[in-house]
C-alpha positions in Angstrom: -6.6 100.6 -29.7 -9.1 98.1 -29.3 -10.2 95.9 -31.8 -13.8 94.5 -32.6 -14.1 91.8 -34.3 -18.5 91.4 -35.4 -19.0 87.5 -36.2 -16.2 85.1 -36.4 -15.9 81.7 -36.4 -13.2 79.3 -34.2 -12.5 75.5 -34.9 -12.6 74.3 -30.8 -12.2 71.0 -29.2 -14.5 69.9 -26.9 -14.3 67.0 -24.3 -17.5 65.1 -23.4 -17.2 62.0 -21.2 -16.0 59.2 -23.4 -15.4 60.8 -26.3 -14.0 64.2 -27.6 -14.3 66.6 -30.6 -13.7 69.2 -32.4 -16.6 71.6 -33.3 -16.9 74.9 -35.1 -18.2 77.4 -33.5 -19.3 81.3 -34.4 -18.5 83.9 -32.0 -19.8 87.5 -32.1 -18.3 90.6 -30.9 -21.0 90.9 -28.1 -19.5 88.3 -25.8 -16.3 86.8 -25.0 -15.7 83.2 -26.7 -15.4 81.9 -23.0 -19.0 83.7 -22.4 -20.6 82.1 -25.3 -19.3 78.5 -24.6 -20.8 79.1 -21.3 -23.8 79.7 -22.3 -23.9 76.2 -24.9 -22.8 74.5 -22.1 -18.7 74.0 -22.4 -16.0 75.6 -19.8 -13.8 77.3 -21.6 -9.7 75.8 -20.9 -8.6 79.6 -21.6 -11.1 83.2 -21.7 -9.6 84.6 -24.4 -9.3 82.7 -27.4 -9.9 79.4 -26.3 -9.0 76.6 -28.5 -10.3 73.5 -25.9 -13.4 73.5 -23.8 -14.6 70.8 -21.6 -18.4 69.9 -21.1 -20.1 70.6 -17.9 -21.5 66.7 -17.5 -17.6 65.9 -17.7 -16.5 68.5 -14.9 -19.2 67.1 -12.3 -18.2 63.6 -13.1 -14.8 65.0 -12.4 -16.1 66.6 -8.8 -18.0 63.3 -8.0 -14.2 61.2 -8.3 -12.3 63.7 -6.6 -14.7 63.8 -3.7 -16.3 60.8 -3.2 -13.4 58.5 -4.8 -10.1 60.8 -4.0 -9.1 60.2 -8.1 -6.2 61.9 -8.6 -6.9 64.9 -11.6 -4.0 63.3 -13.2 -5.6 59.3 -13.3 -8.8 61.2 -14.3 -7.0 62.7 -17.5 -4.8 59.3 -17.9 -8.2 57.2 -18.2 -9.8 60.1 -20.8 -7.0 59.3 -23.0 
């Protein structure tokens, strides 16, 4: 049995470059929590119930270092912390 949840709402934290947050956020049973965040502009870290999202800007800054600089992923997270 499936069940449908209508309008919700979920506490999420989301990483921008420099700083991070955590942001509530409602959700409707017409898309997927990943979907929505998508849509505002975050990557969800999971599709279903996702309790961490990252920002797009941060992502393409994290593109740019791995191709242009060869940063490790793991220096990248090291210096967001």
């Amino acid at each position: 049995m499936n069940i449908i949840r209508l309008n919700f709402y979920a506490t999420i934290t989301i990483l921008h470059v420099g700083t991070q947050r955590r942001v509530q956020f409602q959700f409707c049973g017409c898309f997927s929590e990943a979907e929505i965040l998508i849509k505002l502009g975050y990557f969800a870290a999971t599709p279903q119930r996702p309790q961490l999202a990252f920002q797009f800007q941060l992502l393409d800054l994290l593109e740019a270092l791995l191709l242009e600089c060869q940063v490790s992923v793991k220096d990248f997270t090291a210096a967001l912390d």
